[in-house]
Structure formats: C-alpha cells, structure tokens
TORDOVO-308010 format. One line per field, with one value per residue (C-alpha): residue number from 1; residue in three letters; x, y, z. Coordinates in steps of 0.5 Angstrom, whole numbers, always signed. Each point is the difference from the previous one (the first is absolute). Example, Ala and Ser with C-alpha at 12.3 -4.5 7.8 and 13.67 -1.06 7.14 Angstrom:
BEGIN
k: c(1	2)
r: c(Ala	Ser)
u: c(+25	+2)
v: c(-9	+7)
w: c(+16	-2)
//
This chain:
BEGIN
k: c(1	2	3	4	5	6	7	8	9	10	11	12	13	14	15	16	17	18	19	20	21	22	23	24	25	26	27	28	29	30	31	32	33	34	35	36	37	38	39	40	41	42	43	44	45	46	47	48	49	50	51	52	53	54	55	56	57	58	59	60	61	62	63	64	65	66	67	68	69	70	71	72	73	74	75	76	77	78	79	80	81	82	83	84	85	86	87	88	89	90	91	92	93	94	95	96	97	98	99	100	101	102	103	104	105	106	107	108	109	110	111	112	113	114	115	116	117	118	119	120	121	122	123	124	125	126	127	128	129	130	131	132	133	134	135	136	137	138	139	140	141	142	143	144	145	146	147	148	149	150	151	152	153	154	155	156	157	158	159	160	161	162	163	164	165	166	167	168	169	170	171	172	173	174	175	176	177	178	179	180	181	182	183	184	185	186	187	188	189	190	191	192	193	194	195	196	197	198	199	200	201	202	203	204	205	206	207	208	209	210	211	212	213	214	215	216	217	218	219	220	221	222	223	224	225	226	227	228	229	230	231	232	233	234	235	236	237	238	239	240	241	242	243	244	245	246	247	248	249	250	251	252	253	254	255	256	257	258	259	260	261	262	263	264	265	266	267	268	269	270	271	272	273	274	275	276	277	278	279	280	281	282	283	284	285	286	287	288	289	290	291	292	293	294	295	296	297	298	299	300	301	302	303	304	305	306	307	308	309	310	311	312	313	314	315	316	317	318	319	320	321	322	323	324	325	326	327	328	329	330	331	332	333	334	335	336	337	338	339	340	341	342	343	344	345	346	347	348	349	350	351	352	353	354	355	356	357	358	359	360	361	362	363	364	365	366	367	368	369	370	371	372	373	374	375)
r: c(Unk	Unk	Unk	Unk	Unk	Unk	Unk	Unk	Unk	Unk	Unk	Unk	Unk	Unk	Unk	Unk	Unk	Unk	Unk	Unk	Unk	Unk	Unk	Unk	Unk	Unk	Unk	Unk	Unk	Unk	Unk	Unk	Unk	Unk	Unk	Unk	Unk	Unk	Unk	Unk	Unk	Unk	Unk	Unk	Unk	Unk	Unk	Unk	Unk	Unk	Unk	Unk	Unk	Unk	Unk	Unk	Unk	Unk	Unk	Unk	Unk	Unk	Unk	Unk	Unk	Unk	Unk	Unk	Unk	Unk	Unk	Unk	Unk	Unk	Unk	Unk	Unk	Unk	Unk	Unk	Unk	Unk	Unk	Unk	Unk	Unk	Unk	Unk	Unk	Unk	Unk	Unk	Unk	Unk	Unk	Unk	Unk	Unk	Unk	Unk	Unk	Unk	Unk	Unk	Unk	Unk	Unk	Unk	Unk	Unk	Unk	Unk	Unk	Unk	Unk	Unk	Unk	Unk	Unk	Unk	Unk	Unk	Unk	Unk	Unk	Unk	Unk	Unk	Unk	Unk	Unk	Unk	Unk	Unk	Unk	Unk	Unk	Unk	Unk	Unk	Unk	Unk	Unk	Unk	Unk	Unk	Unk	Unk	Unk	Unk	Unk	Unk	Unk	Unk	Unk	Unk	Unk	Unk	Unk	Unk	Unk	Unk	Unk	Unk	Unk	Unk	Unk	Unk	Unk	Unk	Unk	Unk	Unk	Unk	Unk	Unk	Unk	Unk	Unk	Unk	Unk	Unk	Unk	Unk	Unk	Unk	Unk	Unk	Unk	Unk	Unk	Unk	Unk	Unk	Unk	Unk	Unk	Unk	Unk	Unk	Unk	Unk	Unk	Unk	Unk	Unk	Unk	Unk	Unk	Unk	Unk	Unk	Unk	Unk	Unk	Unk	Unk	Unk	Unk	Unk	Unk	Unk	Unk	Unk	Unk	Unk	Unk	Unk	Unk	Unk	Unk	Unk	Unk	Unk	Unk	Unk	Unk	Unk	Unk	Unk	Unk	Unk	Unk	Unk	Unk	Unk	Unk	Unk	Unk	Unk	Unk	Unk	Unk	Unk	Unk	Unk	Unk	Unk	Unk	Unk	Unk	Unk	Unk	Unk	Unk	Unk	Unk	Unk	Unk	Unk	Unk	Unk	Unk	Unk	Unk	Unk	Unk	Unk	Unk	Unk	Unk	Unk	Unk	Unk	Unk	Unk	Unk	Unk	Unk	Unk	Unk	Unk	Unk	Unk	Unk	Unk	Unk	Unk	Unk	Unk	Unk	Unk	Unk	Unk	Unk	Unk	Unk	Unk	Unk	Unk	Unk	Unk	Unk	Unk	Unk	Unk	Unk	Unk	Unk	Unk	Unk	Unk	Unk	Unk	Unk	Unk	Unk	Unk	Unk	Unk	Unk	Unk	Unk	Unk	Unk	Unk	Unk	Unk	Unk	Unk	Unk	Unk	Unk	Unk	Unk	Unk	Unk	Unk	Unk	Unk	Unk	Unk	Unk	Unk	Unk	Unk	Unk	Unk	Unk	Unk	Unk	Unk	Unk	Unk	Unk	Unk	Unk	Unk	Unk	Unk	Unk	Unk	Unk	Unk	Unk)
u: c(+174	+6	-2	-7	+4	+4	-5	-4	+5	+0	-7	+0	+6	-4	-3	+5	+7	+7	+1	+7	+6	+1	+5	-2	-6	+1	-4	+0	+2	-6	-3	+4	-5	-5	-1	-5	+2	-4	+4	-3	+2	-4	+1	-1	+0	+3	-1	+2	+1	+1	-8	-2	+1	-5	+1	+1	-3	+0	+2	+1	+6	+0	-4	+5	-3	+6	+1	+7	+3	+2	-3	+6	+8	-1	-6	-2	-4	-3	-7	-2	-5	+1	-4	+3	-3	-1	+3	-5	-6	-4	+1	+6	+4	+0	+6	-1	+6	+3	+6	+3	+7	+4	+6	+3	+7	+5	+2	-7	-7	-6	-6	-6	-7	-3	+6	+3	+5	+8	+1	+7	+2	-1	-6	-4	+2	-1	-6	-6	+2	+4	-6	-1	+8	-2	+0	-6	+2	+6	-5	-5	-6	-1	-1	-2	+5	+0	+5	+7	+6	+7	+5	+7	+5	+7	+3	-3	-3	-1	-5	-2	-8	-3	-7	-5	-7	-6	-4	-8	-2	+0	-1	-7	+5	+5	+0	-2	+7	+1	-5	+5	+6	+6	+5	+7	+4	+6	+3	+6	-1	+6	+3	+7	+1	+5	+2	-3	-4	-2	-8	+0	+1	+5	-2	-6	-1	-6	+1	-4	-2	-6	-4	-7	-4	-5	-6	+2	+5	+7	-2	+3	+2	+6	+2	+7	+0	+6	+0	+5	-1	+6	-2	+6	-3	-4	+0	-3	+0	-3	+1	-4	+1	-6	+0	-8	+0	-7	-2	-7	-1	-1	-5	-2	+1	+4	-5	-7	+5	+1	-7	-3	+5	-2	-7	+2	+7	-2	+8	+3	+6	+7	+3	+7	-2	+7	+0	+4	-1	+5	-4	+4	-3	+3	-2	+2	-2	-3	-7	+1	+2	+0	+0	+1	-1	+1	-2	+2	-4	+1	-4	+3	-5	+3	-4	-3	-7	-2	+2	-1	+4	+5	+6	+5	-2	+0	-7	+0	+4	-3	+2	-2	+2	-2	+2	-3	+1	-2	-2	+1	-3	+3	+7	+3	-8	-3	-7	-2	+2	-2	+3	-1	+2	+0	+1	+0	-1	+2	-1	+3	-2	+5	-5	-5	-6	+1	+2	-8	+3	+5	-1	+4	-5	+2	-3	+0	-1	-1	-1	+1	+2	-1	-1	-3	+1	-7	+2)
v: c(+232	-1	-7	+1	+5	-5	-6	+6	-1	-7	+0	+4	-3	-2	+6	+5	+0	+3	+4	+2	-4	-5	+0	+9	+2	+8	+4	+7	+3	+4	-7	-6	-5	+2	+3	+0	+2	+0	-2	+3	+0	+3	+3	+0	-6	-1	-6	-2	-8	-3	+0	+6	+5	+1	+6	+5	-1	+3	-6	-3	-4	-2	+1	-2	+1	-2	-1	+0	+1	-3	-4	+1	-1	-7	+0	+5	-2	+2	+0	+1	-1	+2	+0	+0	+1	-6	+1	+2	+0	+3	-5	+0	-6	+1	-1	-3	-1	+2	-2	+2	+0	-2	+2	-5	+3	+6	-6	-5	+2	-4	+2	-4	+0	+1	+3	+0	-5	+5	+0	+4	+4	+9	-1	-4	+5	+6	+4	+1	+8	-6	-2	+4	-3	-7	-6	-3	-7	-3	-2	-4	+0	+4	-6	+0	-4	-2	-1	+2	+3	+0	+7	-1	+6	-3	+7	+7	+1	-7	-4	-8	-2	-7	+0	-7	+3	-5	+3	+1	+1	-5	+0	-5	-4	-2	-8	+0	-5	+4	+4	+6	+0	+4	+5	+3	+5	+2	+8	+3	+8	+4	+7	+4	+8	+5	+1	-2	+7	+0	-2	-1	-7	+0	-7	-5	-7	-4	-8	-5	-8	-2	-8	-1	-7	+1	-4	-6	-5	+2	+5	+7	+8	+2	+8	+3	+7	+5	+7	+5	+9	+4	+7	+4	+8	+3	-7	-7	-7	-5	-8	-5	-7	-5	-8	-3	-8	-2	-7	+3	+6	+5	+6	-6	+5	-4	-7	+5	+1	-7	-2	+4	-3	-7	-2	-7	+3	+0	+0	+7	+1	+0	+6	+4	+8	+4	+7	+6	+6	+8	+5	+8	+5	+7	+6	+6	+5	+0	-3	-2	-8	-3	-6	-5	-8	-6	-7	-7	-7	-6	-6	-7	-7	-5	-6	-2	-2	+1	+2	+8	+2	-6	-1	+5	+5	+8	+2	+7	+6	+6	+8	+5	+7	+6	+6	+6	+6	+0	+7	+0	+7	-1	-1	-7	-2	-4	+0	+4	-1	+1	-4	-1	-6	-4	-8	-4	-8	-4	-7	-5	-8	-2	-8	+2	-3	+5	+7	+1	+2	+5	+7	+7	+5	+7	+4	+7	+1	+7	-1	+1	-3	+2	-4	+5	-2	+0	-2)
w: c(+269	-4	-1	-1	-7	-2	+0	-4	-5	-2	+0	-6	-4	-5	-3	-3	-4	+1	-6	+3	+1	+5	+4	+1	+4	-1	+6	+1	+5	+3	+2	-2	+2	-5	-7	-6	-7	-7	-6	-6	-7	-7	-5	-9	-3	-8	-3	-7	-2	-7	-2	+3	+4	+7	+0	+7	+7	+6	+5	+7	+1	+6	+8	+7	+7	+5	+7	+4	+7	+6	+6	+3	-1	-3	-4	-5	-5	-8	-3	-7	-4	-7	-6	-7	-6	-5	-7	-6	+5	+5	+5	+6	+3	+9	+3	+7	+4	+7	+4	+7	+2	+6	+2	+4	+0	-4	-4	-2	-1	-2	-5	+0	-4	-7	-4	-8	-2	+4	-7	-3	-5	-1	-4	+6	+5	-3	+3	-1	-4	-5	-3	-6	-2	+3	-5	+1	-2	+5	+4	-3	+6	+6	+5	+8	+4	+7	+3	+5	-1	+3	+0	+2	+0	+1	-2	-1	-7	+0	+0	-2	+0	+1	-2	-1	-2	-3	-6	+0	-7	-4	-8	-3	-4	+6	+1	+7	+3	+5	+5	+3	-4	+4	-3	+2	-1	+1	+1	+0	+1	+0	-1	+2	+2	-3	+8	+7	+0	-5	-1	-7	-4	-6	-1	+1	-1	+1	-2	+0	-2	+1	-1	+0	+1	-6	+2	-5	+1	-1	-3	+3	-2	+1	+0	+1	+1	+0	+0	+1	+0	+0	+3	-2	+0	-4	-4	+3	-4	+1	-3	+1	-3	+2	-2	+1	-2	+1	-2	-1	-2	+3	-2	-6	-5	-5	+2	-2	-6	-2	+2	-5	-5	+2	+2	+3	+4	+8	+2	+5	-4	+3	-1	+2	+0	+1	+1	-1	+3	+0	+3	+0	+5	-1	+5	-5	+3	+7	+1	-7	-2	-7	-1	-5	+0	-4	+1	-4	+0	-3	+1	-1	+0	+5	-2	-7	+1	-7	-7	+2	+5	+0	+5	+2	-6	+1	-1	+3	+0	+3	+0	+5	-2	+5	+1	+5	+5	+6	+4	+8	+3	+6	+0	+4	+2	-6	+4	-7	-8	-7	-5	-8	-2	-6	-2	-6	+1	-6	+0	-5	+0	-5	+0	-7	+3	+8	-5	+1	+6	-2	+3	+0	+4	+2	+6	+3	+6	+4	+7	+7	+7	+7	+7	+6	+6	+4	+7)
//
C-alpha cells in the first residue's frame, strides 16, 4: 500500500507548485500525512501614475490551492497550485510546480521535481502575507523549472543547497543554439539563536549565487543574492543586496524601449541590474506591525551594440518607497491579516531617447491575507 502511495506522488509531480520553502515541509499535528490549505489575498486598490490616475478598484491578488504531508518518515512532499494576477489586466499567470523530499539521513536530504530557482535573499523568502510590501522588480519572470536539489546540514541551523534545474518557458525573440539549457544554484541559508532554549532566531541569512545557461551560445545569467534579517524585539530589519548580470535581458523592458527608439534594432541588451533593499517591521502594540520599506536600483549596460544605450553606462536608477500597518486578530498565528500600505515607484532613465520610460507611480492599497486550513 505504501508503495502503491508513494508511486502515487510521482505521478503527479508535474501539476502543483511549492509556494513555501524548500527545505520546510510544515504539517499539523492532527494528521501530518496530508493537509490542504486556501491562500487568499484581496483588497482596494489605488492607483496614481504621472498621466492619470486609474482611480479605485476592488481586487484580488492572489488564489493558492496547497497539498502537503508525509507518505512516511523519508518522504513528505508539497503541492500547490497558484494563481496571480497579471499587473493592469484581467488575466492570471498559473504556477505549476510540485517536489517531493527524501530524507536520506539527519544530515542530507534530496528534493526532486518542478520547482523555482533556491534563489537567497529576505525579500525571495518572504511569505505569501509579504506581498503587499514585496518589490515586484527582482525578479524578472516567473518560470517553471525542472529539476533536483541536494540539502546538506553540516551543523545546526545551517544549511547548504546544490540545485540543477532546466527551464521550460522560452522567450519568441530567443536564438534557439541550445535546446534544454541548465541552470545552478548555490544556497547558504544560515541563523543563530540568543541560547540553545530559545526557539526564536535573533539572525537569519539566506545567500545564494546563481548561473543560467541562456539558450544562446555563451550567453548566461548570473544572480548573487545575499539577505540578512535581525529580529531583536519588538523590532526586525531586513537587508537584502541582490546583483543580477544578464546577457539578455531578462524582462525586455529596456529592449521594448530601445526598439520603440529604433526601428532597425533587433539586439537583447546586455545589462547589470543592482538592487538594494531595507525593510523595517515594528510590532508597537501587540497584533499591530508597522512597516516601512526602501528599495535603490541602478541599471548599468555592459556591452555597447549601438549609439543609444552604450557600454558600461548607467541608464537606470529606481526608487521604492513603502510604508504601511499591518493588523494580525490572532496574536502569534498570521493565518488572518489586514494591512494598508502605500508605494510609490519612481523610475529615472537618464539615456534622453528611453526618459519616454520614466515612471513615479503611487499606490494605496487596503486589503486582507488568510490561509484556512481545509483538510
């Protein structure tokens, strides 16, 4: 019968997405071999940009269906399928993804399956109540990937992830050199305790340097991602520096700019993107957060390939402002929030034919978090 489960799993490995971290599977304690949870987020929305504001809407951010549990003391396993709502349209983007977990021994466990780049960094790891305050520009696009992850524990409360993964979405303007392109990442996730009995970490860290074939010859993307959070009571900062170097651009942002410029340019820039993130949460009263966030983006060309964008220039700086309260009824459970925040987005291209691109948009949002256990 358990075999009969476990060949079960596999079978399914293609349909649902670990919305959580990977190396923590968390089940209950009523029934730890299988629970389902509903994420749901919604809210008002606000927005004002620099030609017109688009007035106030009722929204809906995000929808996450997710399966966890245990086939037995080595195997547990995640499934999750998540819907999030494209920017400025009524249409979502679908997350499939799914892993199992084998724990080979104390030290060493193995994930396999349809999973997200082990990237580092606070702002990767936040959780799904963060996404109000989350900055939506890191990273570039959300991706399937294939792949198996290695987790070894030389000590405690440290941990050292390998993870070889292969992308499946491809971009229409891609040079098709190389069918199934792999990408690596390394992770170094780490935290220490004020004593050994105490189950609060004063200091995480979550580091990573990450390469990706890009399906162009000797063409890659690399990302170095290193966070760190101090949670020294009722205060907890947040750091997170993150270095993406891409050959080919990745969210062709720039690229549609530099198109709409010029006609007869059929390039993919190469760029630097350097982002600098503080986050401040402040637990004033109890149930009662505040939070404040700043974000600092520049973004450096790399190789000249024509008279606009140059080689080793700065074309970019973005700032991100955000600030907020966040409201939790149930004191150590954040299963249930409100939360008002607001943003404003300023981006500065300091090229004249891209300054067309500039934006300083502000937004306000009023909305709600909660996650119910269905099973």
């Amino acid at each position: 019968m358990k075999k009969t489960k476990i060949i079960f799993l596999i079978l399914f490995l293609g349909f649902f997405y670990p919305f959580h971290s990977f190396s923590e599977i968390k089940t209950t304690d009523e029934n730890p071999h299988f629970n389902v949870f509903l994420d749901y987020s919604s809210g008002i929305r606000s927005e004002v940009t620099q030609e017109s504001s688009e007035g106030t809407r009722f929204y809906e951010n995000d929808l996450n269906l997710e399966v966890i549990g245990k086939a037995n003391d080595k195997i547990s396993y995640r499934f999750t399928k998540q819907f999030l709502k494209k920017r400025n349209s009524e249409n979502y983007d679908m997350l499939d993804f799914a892993y199992l977990k084998y724990k080979w021994n104390d030290k060493l466990d193995f994930l396999f399956g349809k999973q997200p780049f082990s990237f580092g960094s606070m702002e990767y790891a936040s959780g799904p109540y963060e996404h109000a305050y989350r900055y939506p520009h890191i990273y570039k696009n959300e991706e399937n990937f294939v792949g198996f992850s290695f987790i070894y524990h030389p000590i405690k409360d440290h941990e050292l992830q390998f993870q070889v993964v292969n992308k499946m979405k491809e971009h229409e303007d891609m040079i098709q050199d190389i069918n199934y392109p792999m990408g690596y990442s390394v992770n170094w996730n780490w935290s220490l305790k004020p004593d050994k009995n105490d189950n609060d970490k004063i200091i995480k860290n979550r580091w990573s340097y990450s390469i990706f074939q890009e399906q162009d010859k000797k063409k890659y993307w690399q990302l170095l991602a290193l966070g760190s959070q101090l949670n020294w009571k009722p205060v907890t900062i947040e750091a997170d520096y993150i270095l993406s170097n891409e050959d080919l651009e990745k969210d062709r942002k720039v690229t549609k700019i530099l198109r709409s410029v010029n006609y007869h340019y059929y390039d993919i820039p190469s760029v630097k993107i350097g982002t600098y993130l503080v986050k401040l949460k402040y637990n004033f009263i109890p149930k009662w957060n505040l939070i404040a966030k700043g974000v600092y983006e520049i973004g450096t060309s790399k190789k000249g390939k024509n008279d606009i964008l140059g080689e080793n220039k700065l074309f970019q700086k973005t700032y991100t402002y955000y600030g907020g309260v966040e409201f939790l009824p149930i004191i150590k459970n954040d299963d249930l929030s409100f939360f008002l925040a607001y943003q404003n987005y300023i981006k500065n291209y300091s090229l004249d034919p891209m300054k067309k691109g500039n934006k300083n948009d502000h937004f306000f949002v009023l909305g709600l978090n909660y996650r119910v256990k269905m099973i």
